[in-house]
N, C-alpha and C positions, 0 to 999 in steps of 0.2 A: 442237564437243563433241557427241556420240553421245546423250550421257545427256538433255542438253538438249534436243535435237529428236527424240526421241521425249516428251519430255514437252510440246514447242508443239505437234508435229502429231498429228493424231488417230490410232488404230489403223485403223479405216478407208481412212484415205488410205497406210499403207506397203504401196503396189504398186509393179509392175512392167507394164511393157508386154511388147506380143510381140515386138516389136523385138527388149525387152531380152533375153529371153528367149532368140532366137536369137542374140542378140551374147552370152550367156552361154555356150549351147553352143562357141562359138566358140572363146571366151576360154579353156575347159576344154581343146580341142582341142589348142589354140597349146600350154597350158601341159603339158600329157604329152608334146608331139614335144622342148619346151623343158628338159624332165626337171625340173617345178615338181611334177610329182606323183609318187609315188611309192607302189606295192603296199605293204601291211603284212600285218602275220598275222592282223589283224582282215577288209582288205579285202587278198585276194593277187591283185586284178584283171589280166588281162592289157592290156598297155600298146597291144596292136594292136587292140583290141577296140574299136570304133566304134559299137556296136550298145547295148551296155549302159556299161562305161565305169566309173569308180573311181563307187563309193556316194556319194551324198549326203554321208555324214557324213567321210569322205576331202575330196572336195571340200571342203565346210566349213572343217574343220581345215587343211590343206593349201595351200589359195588363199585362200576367203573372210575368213575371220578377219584374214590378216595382210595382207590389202588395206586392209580396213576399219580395222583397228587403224592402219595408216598417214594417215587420214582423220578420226582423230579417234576413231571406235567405232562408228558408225551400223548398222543394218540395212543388209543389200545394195542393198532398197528406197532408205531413205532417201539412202542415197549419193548413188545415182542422182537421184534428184528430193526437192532437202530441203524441198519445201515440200509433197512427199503428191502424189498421182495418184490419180485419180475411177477409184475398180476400179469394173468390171461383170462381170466374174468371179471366181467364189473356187477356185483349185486348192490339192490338198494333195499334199504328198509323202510319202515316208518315209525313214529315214535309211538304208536299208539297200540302197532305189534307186539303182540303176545312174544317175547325173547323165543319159545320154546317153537313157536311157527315159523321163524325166522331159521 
C-alpha cells in the first residue's frame, strides 16, 4: 500500500540511488524502442531523439504512474527501496525536461 509507506517512511529517506538513475534512463530507453511511449501534442517529442527524449511529465504519465500503480501506489523512490535510502544529494527536475537531460 503506497499511501501507507509514505506515511511509516520519512520524506527524507524517498531517494534514489545513481544506479537507479541510470537503470531509469534505461528503462526510458527499452520503453520508446518498445512503443510504451508515445509523442502527444502536449510533448510531440521525437522518438529518435536520445539526447533530450519525451519530458518528465510524458514519462510520468506514460511509464511511471502505471508501474507504480501496479505496486500498490508508492513513489518511484519508494518502489525501489520501501524502507527509504540515506540521500546525500538533493536534485530537482522539471516536468517539461527532456527525461534523457535529467
Amino acid at each position: 500500500d503506497g499511501e501507507a509507506l509514505h506515511r511509516r517512511v520519512p520524506p527524507d529517506r524517498w531517494c534514489v540511488s545513481r544506479k537507479d538513475v541510470r537503470q531509469f534512463r534505461a528503462l526510458v530507453r527499452h520503453a520508446l524502442v518498445g512503443g510504451l511511449l508515445a509523442a502527444t501534442p502536449a510533448d510531440p517529442f521525437d522518438m529518435s531523439d536520445v539526447q533530450v527524449g519525451p519530458s518528465i511529465c510524458t514519462v510520468t504519465c506514460q511509464l511511471i504512474k502505471p508501474i507504480t500503480k501496479q505496486k500498490g501506489g508508492p513513489s518511484w523512490a519508494l518502489m525501489l527501496h520501501p524502507e527509504g535510502l540515506e540521500c546525500d544529494l538533493f536534485v530537482t527536475h522539471c516536468w517539461a525536461e527532456g527525461a534523457f537531460e535529467f
